[in-house]
PDB file of N, CA, C and O in Angstrom, chain B, residues numbered from 101:
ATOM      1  N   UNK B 101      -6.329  17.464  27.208  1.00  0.00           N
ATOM      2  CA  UNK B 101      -6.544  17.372  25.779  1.00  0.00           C
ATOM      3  C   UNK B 101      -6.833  15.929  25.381  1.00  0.00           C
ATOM      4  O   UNK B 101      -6.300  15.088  26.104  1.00  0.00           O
ATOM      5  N   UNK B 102      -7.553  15.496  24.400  1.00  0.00           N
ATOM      6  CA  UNK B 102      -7.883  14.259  23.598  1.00  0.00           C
ATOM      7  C   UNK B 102      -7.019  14.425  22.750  1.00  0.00           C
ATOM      8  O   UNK B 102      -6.824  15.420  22.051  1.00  0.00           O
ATOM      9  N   UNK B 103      -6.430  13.386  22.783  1.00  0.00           N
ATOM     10  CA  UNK B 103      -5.532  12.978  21.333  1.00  0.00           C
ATOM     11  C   UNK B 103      -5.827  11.731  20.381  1.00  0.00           C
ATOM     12  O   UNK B 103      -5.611  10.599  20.814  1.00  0.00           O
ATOM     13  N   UNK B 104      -6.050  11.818  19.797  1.00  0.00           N
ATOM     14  CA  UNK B 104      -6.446  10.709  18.464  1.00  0.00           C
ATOM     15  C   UNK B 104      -5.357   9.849  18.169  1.00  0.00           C
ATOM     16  O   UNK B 104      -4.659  10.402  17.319  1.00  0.00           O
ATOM     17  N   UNK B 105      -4.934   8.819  18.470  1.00  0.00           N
ATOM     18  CA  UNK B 105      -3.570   8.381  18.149  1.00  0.00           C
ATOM     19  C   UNK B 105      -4.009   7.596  16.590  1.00  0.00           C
ATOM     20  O   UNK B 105      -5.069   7.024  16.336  1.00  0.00           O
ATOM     21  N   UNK B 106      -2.886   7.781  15.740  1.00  0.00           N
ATOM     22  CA  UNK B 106      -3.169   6.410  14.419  1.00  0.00           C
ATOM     23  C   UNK B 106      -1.950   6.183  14.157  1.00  0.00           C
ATOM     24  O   UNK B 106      -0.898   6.817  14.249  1.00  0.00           O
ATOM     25  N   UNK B 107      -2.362   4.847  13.706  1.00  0.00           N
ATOM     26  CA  UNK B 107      -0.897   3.994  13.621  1.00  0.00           C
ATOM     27  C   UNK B 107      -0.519   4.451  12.304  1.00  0.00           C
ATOM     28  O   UNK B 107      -1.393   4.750  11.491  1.00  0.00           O
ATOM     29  N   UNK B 108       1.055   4.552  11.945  1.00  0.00           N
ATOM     30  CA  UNK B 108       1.547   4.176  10.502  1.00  0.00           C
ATOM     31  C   UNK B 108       2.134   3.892  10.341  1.00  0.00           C
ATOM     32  O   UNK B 108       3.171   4.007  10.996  1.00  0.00           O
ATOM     33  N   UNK B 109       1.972   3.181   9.182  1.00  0.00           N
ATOM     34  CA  UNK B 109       2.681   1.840   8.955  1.00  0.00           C
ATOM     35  C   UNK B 109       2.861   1.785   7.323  1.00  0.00           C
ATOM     36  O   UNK B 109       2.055   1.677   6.399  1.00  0.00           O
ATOM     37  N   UNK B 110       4.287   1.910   7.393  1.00  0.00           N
ATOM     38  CA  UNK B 110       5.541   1.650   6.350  1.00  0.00           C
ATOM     39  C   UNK B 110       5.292   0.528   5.640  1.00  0.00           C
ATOM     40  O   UNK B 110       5.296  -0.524   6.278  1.00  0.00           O
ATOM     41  N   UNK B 111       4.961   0.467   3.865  1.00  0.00           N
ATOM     42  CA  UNK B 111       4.745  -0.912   3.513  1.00  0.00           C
ATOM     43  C   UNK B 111       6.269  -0.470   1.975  1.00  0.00           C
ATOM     44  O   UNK B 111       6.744   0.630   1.693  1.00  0.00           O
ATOM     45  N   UNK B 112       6.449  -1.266   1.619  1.00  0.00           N
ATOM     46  CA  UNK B 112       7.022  -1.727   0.821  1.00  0.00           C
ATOM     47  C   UNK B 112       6.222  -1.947  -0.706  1.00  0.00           C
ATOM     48  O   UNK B 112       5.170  -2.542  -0.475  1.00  0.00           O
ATOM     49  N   UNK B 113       6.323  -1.760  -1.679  1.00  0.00           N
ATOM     50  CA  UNK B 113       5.479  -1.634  -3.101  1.00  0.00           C
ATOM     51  C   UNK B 113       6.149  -2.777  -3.876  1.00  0.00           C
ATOM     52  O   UNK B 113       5.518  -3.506  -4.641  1.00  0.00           O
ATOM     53  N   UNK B 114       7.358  -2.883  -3.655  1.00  0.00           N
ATOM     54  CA  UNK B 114       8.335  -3.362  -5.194  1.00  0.00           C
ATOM     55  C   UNK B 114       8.121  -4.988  -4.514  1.00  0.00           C
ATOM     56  O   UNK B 114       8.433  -5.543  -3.461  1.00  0.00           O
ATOM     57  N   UNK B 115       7.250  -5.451  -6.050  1.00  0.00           N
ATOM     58  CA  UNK B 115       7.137  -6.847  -5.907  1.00  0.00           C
ATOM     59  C   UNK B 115       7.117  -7.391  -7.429  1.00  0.00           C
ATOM     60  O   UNK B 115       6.525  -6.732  -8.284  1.00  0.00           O
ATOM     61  N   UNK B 116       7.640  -8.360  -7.696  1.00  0.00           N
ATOM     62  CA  UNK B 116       7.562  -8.832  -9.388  1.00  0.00           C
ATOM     63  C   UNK B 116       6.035  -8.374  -9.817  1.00  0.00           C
ATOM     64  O   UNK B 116       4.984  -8.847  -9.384  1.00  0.00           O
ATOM     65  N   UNK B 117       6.235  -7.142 -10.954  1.00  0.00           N
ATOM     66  CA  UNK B 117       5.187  -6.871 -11.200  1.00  0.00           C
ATOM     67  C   UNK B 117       4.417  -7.581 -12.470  1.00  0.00           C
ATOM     68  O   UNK B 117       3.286  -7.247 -12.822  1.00  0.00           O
ATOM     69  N   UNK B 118       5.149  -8.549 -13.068  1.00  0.00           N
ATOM     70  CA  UNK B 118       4.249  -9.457 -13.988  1.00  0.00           C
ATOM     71  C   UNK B 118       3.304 -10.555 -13.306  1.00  0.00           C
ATOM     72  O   UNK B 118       2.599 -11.227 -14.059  1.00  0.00           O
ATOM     73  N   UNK B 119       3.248 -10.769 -11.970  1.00  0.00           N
ATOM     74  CA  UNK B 119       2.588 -11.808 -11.460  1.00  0.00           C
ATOM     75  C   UNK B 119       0.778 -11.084 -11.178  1.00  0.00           C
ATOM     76  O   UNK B 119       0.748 -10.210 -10.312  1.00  0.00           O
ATOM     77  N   UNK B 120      -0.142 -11.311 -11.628  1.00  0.00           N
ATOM     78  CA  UNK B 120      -1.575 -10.998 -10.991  1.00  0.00           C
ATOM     79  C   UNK B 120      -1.708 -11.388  -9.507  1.00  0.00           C
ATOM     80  O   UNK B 120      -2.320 -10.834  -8.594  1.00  0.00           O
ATOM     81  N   UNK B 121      -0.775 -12.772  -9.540  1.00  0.00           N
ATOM     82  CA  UNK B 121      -1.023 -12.862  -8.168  1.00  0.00           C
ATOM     83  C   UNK B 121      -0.776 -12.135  -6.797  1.00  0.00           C
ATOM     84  O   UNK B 121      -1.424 -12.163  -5.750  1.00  0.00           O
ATOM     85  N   UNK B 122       0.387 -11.468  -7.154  1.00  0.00           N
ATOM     86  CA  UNK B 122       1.284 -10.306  -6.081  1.00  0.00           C
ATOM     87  C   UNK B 122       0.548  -9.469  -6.251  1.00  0.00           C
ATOM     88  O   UNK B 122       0.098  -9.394  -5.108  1.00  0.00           O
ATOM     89  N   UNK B 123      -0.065  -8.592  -6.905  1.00  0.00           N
ATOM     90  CA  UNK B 123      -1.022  -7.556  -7.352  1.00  0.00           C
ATOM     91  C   UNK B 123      -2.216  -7.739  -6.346  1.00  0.00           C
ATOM     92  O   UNK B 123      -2.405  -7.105  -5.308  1.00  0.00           O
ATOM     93  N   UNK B 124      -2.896  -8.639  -6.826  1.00  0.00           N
ATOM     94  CA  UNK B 124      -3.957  -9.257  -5.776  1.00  0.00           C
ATOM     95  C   UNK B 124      -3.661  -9.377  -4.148  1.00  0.00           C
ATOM     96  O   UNK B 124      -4.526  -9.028  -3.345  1.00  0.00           O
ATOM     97  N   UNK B 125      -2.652  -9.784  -3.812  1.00  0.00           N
ATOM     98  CA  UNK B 125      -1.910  -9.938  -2.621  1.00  0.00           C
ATOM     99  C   UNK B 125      -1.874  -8.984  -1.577  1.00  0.00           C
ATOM    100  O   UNK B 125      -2.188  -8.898  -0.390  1.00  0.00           O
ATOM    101  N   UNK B 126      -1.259  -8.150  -2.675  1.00  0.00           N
ATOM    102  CA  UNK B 126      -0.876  -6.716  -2.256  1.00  0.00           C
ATOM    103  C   UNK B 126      -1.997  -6.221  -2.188  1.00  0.00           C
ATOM    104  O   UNK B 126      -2.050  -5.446  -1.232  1.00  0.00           O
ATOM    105  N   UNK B 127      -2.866  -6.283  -2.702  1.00  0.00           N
ATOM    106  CA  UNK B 127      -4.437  -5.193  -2.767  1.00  0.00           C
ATOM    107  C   UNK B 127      -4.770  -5.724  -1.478  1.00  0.00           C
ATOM    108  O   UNK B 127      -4.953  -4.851  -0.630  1.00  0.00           O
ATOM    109  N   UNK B 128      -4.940  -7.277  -0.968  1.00  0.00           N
ATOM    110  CA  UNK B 128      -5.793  -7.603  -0.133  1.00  0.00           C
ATOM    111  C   UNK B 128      -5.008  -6.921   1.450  1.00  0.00           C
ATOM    112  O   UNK B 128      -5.591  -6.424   2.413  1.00  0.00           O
ATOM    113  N   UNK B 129      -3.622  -7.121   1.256  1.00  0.00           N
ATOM    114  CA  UNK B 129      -2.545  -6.606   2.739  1.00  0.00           C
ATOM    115  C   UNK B 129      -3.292  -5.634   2.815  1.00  0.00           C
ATOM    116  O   UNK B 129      -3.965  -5.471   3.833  1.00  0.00           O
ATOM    117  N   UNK B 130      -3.371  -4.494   1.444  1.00  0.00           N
ATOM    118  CA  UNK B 130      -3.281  -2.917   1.667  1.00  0.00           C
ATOM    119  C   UNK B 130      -5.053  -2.550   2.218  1.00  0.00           C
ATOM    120  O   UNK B 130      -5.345  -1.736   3.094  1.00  0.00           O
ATOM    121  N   UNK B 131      -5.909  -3.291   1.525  1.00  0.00           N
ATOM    122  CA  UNK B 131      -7.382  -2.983   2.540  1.00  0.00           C
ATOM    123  C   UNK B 131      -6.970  -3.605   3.870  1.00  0.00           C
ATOM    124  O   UNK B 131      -6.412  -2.587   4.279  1.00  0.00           O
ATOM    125  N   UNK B 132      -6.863  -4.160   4.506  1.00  0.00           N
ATOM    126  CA  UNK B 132      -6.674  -4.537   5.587  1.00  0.00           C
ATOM    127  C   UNK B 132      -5.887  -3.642   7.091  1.00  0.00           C
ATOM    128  O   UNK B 132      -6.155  -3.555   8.289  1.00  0.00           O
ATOM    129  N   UNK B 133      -4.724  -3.060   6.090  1.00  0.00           N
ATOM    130  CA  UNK B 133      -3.857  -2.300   6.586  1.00  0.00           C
ATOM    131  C   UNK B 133      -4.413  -0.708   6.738  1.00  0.00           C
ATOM    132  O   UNK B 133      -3.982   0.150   7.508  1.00  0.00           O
ATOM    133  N   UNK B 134      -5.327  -0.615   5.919  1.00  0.00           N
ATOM    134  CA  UNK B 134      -6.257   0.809   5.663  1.00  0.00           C
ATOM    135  C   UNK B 134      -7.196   0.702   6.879  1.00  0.00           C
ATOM    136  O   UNK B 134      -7.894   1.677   7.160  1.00  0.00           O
ATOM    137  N   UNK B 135      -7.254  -0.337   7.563  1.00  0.00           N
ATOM    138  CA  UNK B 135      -8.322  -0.021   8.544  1.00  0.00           C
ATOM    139  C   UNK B 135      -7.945   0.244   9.814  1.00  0.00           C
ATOM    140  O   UNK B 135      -8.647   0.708  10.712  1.00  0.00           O
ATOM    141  N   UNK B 136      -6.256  -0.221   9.870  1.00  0.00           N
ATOM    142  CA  UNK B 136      -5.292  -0.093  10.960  1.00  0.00           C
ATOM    143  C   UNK B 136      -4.765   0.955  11.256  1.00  0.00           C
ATOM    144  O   UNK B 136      -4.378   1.292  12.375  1.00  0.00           O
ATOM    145  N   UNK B 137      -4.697   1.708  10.005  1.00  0.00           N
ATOM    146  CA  UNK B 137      -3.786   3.228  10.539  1.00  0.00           C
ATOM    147  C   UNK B 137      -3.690   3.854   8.802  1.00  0.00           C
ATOM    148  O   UNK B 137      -4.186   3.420   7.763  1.00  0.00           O
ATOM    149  N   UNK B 138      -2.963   4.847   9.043  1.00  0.00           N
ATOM    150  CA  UNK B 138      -2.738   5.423   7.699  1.00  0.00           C
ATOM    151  C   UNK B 138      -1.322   4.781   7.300  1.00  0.00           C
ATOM    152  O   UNK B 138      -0.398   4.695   8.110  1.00  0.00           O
ATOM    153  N   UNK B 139      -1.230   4.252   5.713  1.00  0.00           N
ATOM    154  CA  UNK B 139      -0.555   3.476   4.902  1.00  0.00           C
ATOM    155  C   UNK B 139       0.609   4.400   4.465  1.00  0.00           C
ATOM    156  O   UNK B 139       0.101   5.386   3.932  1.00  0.00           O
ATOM    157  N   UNK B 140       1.924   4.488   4.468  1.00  0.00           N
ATOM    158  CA  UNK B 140       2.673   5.272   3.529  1.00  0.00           C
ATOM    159  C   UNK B 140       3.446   4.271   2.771  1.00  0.00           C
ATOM    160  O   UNK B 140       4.078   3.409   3.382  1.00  0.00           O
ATOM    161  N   UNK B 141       3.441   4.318   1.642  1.00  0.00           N
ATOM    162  CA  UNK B 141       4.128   2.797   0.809  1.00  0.00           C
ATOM    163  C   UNK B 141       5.441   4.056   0.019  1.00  0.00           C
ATOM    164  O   UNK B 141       5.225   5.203  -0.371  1.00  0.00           O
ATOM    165  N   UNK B 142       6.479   3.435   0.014  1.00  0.00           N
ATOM    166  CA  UNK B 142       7.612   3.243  -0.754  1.00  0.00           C
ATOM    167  C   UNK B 142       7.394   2.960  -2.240  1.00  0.00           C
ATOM    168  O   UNK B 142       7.599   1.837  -2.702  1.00  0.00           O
ATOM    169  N   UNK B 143       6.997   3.941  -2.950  1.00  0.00           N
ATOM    170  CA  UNK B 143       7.117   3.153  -4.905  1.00  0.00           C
ATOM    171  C   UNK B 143       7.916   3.449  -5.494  1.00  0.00           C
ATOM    172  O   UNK B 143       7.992   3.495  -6.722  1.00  0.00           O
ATOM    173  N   UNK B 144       9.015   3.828  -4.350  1.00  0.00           N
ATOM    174  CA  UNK B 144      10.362   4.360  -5.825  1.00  0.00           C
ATOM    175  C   UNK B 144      10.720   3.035  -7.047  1.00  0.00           C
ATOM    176  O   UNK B 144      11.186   1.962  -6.661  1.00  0.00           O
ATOM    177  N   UNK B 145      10.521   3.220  -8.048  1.00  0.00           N
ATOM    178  CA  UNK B 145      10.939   2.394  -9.054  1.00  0.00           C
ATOM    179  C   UNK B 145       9.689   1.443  -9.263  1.00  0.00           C
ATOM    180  O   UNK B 145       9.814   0.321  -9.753  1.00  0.00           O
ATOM    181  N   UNK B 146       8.440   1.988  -8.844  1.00  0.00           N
ATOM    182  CA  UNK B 146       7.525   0.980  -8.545  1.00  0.00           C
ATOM    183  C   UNK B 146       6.840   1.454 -10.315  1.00  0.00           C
ATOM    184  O   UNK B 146       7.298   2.478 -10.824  1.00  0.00           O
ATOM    185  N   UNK B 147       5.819   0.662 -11.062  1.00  0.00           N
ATOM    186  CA  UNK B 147       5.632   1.681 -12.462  1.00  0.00           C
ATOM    187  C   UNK B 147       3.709   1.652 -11.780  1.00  0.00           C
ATOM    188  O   UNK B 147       2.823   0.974 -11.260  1.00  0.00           O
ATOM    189  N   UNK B 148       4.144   3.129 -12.390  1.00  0.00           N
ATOM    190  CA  UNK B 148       2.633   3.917 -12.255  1.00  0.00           C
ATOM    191  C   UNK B 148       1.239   2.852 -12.221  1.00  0.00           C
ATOM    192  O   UNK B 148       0.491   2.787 -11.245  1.00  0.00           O
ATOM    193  N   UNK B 149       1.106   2.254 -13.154  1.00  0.00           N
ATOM    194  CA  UNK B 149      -0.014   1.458 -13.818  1.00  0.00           C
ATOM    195  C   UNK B 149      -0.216   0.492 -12.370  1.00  0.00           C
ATOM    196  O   UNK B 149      -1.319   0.349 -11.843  1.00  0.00           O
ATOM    197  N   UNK B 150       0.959  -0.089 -11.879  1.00  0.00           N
ATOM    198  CA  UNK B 150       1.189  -0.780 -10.376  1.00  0.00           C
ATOM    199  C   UNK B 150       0.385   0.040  -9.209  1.00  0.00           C
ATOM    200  O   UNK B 150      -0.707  -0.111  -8.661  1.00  0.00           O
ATOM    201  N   UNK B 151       1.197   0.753  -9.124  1.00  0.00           N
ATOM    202  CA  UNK B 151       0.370   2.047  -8.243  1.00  0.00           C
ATOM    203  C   UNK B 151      -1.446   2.220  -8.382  1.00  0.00           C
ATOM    204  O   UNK B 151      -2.342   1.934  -7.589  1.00  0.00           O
ATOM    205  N   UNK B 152      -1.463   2.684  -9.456  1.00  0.00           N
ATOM    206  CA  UNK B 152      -3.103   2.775  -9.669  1.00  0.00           C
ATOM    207  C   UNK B 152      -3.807   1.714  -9.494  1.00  0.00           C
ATOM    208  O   UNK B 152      -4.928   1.942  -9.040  1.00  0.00           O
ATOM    209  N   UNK B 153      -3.479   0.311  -9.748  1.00  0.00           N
ATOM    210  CA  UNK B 153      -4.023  -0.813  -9.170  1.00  0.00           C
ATOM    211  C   UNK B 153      -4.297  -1.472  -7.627  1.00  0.00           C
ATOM    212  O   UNK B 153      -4.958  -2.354  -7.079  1.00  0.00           O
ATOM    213  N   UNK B 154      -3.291  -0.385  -7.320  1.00  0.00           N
ATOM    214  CA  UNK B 154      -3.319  -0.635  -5.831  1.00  0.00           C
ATOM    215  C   UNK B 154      -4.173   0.816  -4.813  1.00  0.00           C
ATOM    216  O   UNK B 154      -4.238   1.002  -3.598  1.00  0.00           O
ATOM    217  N   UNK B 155      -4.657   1.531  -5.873  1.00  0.00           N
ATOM    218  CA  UNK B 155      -5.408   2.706  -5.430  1.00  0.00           C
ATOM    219  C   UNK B 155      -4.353   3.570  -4.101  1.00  0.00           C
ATOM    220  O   UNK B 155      -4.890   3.817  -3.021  1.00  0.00           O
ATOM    221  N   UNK B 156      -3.285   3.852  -4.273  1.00  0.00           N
ATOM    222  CA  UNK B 156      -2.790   4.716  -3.702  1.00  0.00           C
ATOM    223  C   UNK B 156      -2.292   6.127  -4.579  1.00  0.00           C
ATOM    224  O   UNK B 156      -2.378   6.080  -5.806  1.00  0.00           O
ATOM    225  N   UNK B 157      -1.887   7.095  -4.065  1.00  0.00           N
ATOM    226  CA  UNK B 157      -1.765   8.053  -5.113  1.00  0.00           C
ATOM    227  C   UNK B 157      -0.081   8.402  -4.537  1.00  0.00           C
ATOM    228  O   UNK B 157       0.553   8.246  -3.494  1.00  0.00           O
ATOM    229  N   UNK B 158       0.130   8.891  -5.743  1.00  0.00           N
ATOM    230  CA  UNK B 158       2.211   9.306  -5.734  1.00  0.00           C
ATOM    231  C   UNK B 158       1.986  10.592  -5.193  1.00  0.00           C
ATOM    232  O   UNK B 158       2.937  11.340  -4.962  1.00  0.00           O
TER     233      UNK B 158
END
């Protein structure tokens, strides 16, 4: 049999969300990390509007 292996990899969401800069940060980790394997991020307590900026879905 062929097996397809993909990595995944556990990220973390909760970062001071008034900064643009962490936002940005985070966008650039998360393309990067999208090309490595499939992403599952943690947003408990994370707020929605955060989420959608970072194009992942709940």
């Amino acid at each position: 049999m062929n097996q397809k292996i993909t990595n995944i990899i556990f990220c973390q969401a909760r970062v001071p969300y008034g900064n643009l800069g962490d936002l940005i940060l985070t966008k650039l980790l998360f393309s990067k990390l999208r090309k490595q394997g499939q992403i599952i991020v943690n947003d408990l307590d994370v707020p929605e509007w955060y989420c959608k900026e970072l194009d992942f879905e709940r």
